[in-house]
C-alpha positions as CSV (number, residue, x, y, z in Angstrom):
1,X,19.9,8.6,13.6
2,X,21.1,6.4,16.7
3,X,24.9,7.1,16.6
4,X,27.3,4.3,15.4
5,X,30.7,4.7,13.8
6,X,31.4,3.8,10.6
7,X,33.3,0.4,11.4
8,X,29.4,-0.2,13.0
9,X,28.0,0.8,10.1
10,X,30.2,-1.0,7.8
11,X,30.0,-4.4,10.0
12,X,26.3,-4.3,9.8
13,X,26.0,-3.7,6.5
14,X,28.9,-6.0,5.4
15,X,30.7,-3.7,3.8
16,X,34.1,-2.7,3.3
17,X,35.6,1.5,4.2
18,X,37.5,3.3,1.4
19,X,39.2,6.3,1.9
20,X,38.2,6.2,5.4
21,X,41.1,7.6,7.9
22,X,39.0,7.1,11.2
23,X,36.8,4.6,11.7
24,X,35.4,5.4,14.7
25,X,34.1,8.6,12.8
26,X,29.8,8.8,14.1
27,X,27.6,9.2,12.0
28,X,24.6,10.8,13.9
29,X,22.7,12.4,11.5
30,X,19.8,11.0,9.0
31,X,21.0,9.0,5.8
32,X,19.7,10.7,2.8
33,X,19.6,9.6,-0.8
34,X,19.4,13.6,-2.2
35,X,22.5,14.9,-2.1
36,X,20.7,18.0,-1.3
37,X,18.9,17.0,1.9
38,X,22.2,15.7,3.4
39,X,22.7,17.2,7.0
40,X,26.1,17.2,9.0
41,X,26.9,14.1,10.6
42,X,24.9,12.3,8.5
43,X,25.5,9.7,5.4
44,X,24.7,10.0,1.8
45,X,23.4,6.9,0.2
46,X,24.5,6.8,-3.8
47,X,21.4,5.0,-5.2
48,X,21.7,4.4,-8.8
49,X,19.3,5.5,-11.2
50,X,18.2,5.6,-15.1
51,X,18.5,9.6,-15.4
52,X,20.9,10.1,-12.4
53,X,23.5,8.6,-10.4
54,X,24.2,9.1,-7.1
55,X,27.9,8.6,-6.7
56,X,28.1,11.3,-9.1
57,X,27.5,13.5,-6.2
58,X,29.5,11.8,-3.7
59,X,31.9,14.8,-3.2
60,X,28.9,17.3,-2.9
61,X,27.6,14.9,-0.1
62,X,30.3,15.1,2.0
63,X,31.1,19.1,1.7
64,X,27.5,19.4,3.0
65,X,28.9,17.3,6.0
66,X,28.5,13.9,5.6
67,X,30.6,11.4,7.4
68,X,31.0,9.1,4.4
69,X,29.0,7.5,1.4
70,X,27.2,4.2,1.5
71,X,28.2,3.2,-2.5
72,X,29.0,0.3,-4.8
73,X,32.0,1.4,-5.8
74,X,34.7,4.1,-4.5
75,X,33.7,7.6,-5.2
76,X,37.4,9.0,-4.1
77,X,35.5,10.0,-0.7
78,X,34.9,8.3,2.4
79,X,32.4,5.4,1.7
80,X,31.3,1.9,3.0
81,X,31.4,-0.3,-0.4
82,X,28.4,-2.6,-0.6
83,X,27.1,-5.0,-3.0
84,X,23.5,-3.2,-3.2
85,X,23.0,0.2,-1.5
86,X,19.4,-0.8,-1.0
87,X,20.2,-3.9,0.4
88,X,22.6,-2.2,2.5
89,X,19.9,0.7,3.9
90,X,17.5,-2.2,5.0
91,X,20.4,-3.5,6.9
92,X,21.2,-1.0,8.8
93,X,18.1,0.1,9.2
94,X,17.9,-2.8,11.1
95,X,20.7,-2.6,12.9
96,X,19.3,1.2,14.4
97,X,16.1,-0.4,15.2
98,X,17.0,-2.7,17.2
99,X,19.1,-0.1,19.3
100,X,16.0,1.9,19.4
101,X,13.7,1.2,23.0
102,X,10.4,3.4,22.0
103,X,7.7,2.3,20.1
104,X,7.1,0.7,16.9
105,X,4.0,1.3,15.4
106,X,3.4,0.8,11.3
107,X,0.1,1.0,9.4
108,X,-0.9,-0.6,6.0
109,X,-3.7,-1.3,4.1
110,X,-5.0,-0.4,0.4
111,X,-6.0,3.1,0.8
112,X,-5.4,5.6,4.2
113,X,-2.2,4.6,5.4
114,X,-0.7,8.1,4.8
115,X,-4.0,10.3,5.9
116,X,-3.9,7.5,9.4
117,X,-0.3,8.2,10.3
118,X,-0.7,12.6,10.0
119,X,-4.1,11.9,12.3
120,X,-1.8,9.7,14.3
121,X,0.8,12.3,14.6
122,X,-1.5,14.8,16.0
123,X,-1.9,12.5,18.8
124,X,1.2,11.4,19.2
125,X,3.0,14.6,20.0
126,X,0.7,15.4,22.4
127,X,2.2,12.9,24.5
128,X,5.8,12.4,23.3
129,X,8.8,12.8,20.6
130,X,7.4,11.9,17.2
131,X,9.5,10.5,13.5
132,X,6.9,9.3,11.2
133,X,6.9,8.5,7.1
134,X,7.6,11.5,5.6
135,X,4.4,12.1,2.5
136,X,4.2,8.6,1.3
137,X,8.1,7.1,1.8
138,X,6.6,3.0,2.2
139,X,8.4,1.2,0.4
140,X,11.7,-0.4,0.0
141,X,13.9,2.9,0.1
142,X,11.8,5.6,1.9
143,X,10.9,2.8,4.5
144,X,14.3,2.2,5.8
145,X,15.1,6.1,5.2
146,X,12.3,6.8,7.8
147,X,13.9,3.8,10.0
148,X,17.3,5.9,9.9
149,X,15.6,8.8,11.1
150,X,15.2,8.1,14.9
151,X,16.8,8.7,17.4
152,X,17.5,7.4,21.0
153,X,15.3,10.1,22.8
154,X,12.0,9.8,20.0
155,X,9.0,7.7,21.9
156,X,7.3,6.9,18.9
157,X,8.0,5.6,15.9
158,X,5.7,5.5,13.1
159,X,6.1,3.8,9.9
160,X,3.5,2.9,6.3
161,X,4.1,0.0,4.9
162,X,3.1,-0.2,1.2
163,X,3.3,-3.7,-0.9
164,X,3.2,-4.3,-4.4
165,X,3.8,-8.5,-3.8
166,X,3.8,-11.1,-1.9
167,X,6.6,-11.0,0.9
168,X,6.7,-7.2,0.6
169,X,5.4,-6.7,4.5
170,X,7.3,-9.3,6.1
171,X,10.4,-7.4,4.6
172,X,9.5,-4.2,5.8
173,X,8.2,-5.6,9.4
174,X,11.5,-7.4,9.9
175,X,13.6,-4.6,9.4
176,X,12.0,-2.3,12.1
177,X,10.3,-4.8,14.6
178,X,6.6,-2.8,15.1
179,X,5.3,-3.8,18.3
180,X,2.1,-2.4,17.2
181,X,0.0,-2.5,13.4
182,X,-3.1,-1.8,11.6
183,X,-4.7,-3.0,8.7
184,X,-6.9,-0.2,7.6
185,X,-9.1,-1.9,4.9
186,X,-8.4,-3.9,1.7
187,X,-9.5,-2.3,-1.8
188,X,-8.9,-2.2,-5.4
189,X,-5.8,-0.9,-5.3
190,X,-2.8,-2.6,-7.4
191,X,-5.7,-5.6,-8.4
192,X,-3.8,-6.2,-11.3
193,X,-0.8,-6.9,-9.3
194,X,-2.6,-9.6,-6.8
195,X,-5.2,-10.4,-8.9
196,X,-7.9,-9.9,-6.5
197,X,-9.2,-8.9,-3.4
198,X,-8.5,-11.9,-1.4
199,X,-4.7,-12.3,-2.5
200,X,-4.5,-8.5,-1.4
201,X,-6.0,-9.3,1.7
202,X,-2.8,-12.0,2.3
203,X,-0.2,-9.6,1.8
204,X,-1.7,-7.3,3.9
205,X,-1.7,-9.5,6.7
206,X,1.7,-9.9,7.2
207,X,2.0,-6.9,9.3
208,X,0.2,-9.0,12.1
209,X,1.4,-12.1,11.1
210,X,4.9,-10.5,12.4
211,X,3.8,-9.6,15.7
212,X,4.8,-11.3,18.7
213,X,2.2,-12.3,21.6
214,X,3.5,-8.9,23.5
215,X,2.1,-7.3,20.4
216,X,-1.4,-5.8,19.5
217,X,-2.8,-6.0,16.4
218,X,-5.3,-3.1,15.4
219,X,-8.1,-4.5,12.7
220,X,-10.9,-2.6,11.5
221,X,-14.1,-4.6,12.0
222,X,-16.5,-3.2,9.2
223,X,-14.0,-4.5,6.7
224,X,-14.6,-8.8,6.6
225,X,-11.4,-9.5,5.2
226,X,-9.5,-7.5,8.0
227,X,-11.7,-8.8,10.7
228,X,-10.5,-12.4,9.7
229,X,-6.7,-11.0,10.6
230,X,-7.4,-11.9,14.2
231,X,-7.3,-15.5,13.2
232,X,-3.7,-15.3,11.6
233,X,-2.0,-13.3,15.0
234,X,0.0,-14.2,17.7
235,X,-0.9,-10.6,19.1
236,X,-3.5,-9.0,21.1
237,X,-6.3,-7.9,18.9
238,X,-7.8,-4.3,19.0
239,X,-10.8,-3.9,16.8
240,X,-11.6,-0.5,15.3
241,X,-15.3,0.5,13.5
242,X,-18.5,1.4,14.0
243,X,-20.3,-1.9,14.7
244,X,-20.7,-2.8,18.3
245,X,-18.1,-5.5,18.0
246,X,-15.5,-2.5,18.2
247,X,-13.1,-2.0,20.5
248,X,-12.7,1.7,19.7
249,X,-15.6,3.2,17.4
250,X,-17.5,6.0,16.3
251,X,-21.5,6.4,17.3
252,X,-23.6,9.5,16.3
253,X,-21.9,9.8,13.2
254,X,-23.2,13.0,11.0
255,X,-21.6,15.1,8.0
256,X,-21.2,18.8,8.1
257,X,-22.1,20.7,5.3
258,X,-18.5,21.1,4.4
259,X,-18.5,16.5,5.0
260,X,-16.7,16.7,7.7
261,X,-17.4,14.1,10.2
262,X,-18.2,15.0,13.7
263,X,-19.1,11.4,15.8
264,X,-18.7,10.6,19.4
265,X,-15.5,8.4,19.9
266,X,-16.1,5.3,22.2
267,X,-13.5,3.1,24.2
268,X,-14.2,1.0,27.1
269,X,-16.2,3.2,29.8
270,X,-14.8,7.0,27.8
271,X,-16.7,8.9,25.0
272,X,-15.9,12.3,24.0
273,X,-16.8,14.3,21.0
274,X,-15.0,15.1,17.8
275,X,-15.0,17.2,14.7
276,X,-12.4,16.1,12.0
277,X,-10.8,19.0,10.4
278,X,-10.3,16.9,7.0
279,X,-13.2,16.8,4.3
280,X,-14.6,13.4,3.9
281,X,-16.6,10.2,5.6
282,X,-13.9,8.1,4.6
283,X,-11.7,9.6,7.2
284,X,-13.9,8.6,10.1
285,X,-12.1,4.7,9.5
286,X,-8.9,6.6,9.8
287,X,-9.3,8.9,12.6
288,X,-10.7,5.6,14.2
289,X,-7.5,3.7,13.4
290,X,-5.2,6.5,15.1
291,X,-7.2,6.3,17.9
292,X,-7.2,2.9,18.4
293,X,-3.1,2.5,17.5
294,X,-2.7,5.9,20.0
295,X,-4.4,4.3,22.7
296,X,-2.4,0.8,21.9
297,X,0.9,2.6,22.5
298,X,-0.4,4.0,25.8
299,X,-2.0,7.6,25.2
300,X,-4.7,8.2,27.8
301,X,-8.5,8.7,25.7
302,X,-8.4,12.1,26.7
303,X,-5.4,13.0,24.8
304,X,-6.6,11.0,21.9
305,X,-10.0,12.6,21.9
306,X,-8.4,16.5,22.1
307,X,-5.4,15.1,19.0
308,X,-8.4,14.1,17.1
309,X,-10.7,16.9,17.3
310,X,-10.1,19.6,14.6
311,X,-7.5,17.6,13.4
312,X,-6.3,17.7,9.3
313,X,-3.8,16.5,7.3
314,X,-0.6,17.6,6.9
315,X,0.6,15.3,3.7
316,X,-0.7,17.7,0.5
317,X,-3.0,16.5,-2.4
318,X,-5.3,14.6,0.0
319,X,-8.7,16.2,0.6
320,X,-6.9,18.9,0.6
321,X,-9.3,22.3,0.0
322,X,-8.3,25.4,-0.8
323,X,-11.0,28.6,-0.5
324,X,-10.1,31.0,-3.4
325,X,-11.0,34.8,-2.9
326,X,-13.0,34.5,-5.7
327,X,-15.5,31.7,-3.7
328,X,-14.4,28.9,-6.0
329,X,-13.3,25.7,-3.3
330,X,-10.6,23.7,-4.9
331,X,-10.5,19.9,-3.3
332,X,-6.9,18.8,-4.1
333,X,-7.5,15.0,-3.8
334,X,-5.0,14.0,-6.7
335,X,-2.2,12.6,-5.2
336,X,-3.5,8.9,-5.9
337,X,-6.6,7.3,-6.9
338,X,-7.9,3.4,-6.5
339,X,-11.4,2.8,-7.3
340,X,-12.6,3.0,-3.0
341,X,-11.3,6.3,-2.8
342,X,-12.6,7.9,-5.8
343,X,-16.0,6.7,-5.1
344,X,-15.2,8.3,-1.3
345,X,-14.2,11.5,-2.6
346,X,-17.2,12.0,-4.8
347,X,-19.3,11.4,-2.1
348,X,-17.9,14.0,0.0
349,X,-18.2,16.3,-2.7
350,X,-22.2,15.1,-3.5
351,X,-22.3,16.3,0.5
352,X,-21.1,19.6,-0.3
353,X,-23.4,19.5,-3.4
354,X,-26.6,19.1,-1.1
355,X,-26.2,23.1,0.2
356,X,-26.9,23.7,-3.6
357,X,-23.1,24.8,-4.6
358,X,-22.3,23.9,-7.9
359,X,-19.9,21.0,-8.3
360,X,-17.2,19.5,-10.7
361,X,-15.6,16.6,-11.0
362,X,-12.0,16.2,-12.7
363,X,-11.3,13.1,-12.2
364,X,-8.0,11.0,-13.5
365,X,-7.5,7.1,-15.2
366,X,-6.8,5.1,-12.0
367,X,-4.1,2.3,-12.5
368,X,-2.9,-0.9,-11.6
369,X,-6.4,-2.7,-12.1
370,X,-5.7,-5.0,-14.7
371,X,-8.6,-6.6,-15.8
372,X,-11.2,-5.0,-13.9
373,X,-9.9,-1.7,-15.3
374,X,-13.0,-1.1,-17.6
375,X,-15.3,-1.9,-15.5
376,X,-14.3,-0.3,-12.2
377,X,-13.6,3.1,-14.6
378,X,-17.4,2.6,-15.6
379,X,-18.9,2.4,-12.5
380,X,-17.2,5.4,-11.1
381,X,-19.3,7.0,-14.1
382,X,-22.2,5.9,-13.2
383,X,-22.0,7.1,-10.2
384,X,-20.9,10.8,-11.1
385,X,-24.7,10.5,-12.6
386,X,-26.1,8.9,-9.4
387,X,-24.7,11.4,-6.4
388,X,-26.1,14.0,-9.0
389,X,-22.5,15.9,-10.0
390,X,-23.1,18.9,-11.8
391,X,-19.8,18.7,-14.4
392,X,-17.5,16.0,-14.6
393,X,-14.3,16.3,-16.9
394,X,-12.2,13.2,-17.6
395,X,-8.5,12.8,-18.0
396,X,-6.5,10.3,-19.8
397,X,-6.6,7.8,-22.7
398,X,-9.2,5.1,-23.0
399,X,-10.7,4.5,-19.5
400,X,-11.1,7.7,-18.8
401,X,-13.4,8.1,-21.7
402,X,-15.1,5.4,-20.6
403,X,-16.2,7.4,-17.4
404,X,-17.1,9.9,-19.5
405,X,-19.4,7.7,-21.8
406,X,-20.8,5.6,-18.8
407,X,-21.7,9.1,-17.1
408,X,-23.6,10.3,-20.0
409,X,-25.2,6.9,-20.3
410,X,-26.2,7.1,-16.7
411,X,-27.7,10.5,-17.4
412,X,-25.0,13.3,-17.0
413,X,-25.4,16.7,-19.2
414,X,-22.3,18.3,-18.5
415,X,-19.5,16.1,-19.2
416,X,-16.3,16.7,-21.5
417,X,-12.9,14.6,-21.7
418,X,-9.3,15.4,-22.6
419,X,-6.9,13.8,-22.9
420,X,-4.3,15.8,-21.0
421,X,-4.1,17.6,-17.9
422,X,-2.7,20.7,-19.8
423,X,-6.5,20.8,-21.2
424,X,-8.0,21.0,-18.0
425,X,-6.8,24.2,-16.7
426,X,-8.1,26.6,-19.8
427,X,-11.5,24.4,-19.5
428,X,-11.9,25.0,-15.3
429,X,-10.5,29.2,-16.3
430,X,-13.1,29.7,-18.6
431,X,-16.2,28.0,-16.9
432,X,-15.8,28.4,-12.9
433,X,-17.9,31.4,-11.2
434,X,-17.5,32.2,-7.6
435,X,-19.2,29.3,-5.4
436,X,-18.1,26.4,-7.4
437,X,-16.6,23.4,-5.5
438,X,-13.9,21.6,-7.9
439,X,-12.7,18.1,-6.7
440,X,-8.9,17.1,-8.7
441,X,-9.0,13.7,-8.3
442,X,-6.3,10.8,-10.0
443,X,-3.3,8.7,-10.1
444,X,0.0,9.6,-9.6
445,X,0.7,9.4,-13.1
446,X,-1.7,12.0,-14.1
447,X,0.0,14.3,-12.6
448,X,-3.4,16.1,-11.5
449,X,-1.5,17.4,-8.3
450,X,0.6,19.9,-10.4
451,X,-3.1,20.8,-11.9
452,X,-4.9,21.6,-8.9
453,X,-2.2,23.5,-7.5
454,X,-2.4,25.8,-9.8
455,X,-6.4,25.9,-9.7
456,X,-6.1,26.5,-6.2
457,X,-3.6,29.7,-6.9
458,X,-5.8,31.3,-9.5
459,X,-3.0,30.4,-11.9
């Protein structure tokens, strides 16, 4: 963190000390809202909870070394007192970013934002200091937490910005100030929420609706509703895709047989040649939108071009594949699932399917769709049958059945559903032979991850 005292911190936060002796005590390290991650010099927020409360390990905070406690009420250790403790991180998130002279670069959008920033990364740290979202912190309490993690030396900072509302973005963008952001691509995800595509599409666009005229705007041109964000900036515009309206594309595009995209990257006068190290054709809109934000913050093409070739990701559970000893490949892509990146995923794997490898599906409810739930959960059936999947298992309650029975429908043999994930491992034991490719694939709330973890083990 940039340094401040705690009479700083407490002034920015409108707070009040307890049990403080110096005030000018500095708190230079990250705030942290674990009591276990807590580093010397830092702070210890005391979020509440419905299992756990944070003040409850006030005193275990600060023998680890923290300079004080940001609380709602005393803790009988040093603490600023605030009204809200979330409230209070925004605000001093705040306050550190505008201290902070590098570059502010955020990235949202319905599905990628956490696969873009660990391509962006790569880049990035070929060219400077780096603090970026840790896995998938975007929202009102790993956003800030990121914030609080730079320091006056780091040349880049890179942030997701997740919304589940209206107003959600501007929030986030006025706490850190980006100079630079990209809309990735506007999907299914949380539908139930906005309603529909459209409405998404507003709430994504307050990322560049914040931007000043100094700052660029990074828009993916094969996706319509994005395309029309140039209309609603004050910023530059740089346009990302495939089409030859883009600023920064992708030309020559082909899949290997393990769908990885290899494509010539374009901008202006440069081209170069890259190989993705991540499975999927989905990615190539990501690795696009790193390039484009990495040349935005002023990496030359050449370093953008070497960051991207070969490059993977480094968040787990996304397209994530594991090569057992036994042959079986294990695609961890369970971390999250809207109806876009299911479809994406299954693709990839009907790529893999073409160098005749036996393939399974296990595929998760997805959530959040409201009304479009059935039929969205359908369609991803139907196309199981389509790309030709040789085995699909289903997991969950009702609309996960409903893949099932829509696969069948469409012409799938092999498909069986269960209702937990528990299920799934003894099924996948008993039936995989060496040269089987398995893709986990679900929400959060599945809890597939823990699944194909395991599957990738042996275990």
């Amino acid at each position: 963190m940039i340094p401040m005292t705690l009479a700083e911190i407490a002034h920015a936060v409108t707070g009040r000390l307890d049990t403080v002796t110096d005030d000018q005590a500095t708190v230079t390290a990250p705030t942290a809202f674990d009591s276990r991650h807590v580093e010397a010099g830092g702070l210890f927020a005391a979020l509440g909870g419905n299992h756990v409360d944070g003040h409850d390990f006030a005193s275990a905070a600060i023998e680890k070394g923290a300079v004080a406690v940001l609380a709602s009420r005393p803790t009988g250790t040093p603490a600023i007192i605030v009204d809200d403790v979330v409230t209070a991180m925004s605000d001093l998130a705040h306050a550190v970013s505008t201290r902070y002279t590098g570059r502010v670069l955020a990235i949202t959008g319905s599905a990628g934002k956490t696969s873009t920033k660990d391509l962006l990364t790569q880049i990035l740290v070929r060219h400077g200091s780096v603090v970026a979202t840790e896995r998938s912190f975007n929202n009102e309490i790993g956003f800030p937490h990121t914030v609080l993690r730079v320091k006056a030396d780091t040349d880049f900072l890179v942030l997701e910005m997740g919304a589940r509302g209206r107003g959600h973005i501007s929030h986030l963008a006025a706490i850190a100030r980006p100079q630079i952001g990209a809309v990735l691509g506007i999907g299914s995800a949380h539908i139930g929420e906005f309603g529909n595509r459209e409405a998404i599409a507003v709430a994504k666009r307050e990322l560049v609706e914040a931007l000043d005229t100094t700052g660029i705007a990074v828009l993916n041109t094969d996706d319509p509703l994005v395309a029309a964000m140039a209309d609603h900036t004050r910023a530059q515009v740089l346009r990302f895709g495939t089409g030859p309206e883009a600023d920064v594309r992708a030309t020559d595009i082909t899949l290997d047989t393990s769908a990885r995209a290899q494509f010539t990257l374009r901008h202006r006068d440069d081209a170069a040649a890259v190989t993705l190290g991540v499975v999927g054709e989905h990615h190539l809109t990501n690795a696009l939108a790193a390039a484009a934000l990495a040349l935005s913050a002023g990496v030359e093409f050449a370093t953008v071009a070497e960051g991207l070739d070969g490059a993977g990701l480094v968040s787990g559970s996304r397209m994530e594949v594991t090569e057992r000893p036994d042959g079986v490949t294990v695609i961890n892509d369970a971390f999250n699932a809207s109806p876009e990146s299911v479809e994406a995923a299954l693709r990839s794997l009907a790529t893999i399917a073409a160098t005749v490898r036996p393939t399974v599906a296990v595929l998760g409810e997805m959530r959040e769709l409201g009304d479009t739930a059935s039929a969205l959960h359908a369609r991803i059936g139907r196309q199981v049958a389509d790309l030709g999947i040789g085995t699909l298992i289903t997991v969950g309650g009702h609309h996960a059945e409903l893949m099932a029975t829509a696969a069948r429908d469409a012409g799938s043999e092999q498909v069986t559903h269960v209702e937990t994930k528990d299920q799934v491992l003894d099924l996948l034991n008993e039936g995989l032979r060496g040269d089987d490719v398995v893709l986990i694939k679900g929400a959060n709330s599945a809890g597939l991850f823990e699944t194909a973890a395991a599957l990738a083990t042996g275990h």
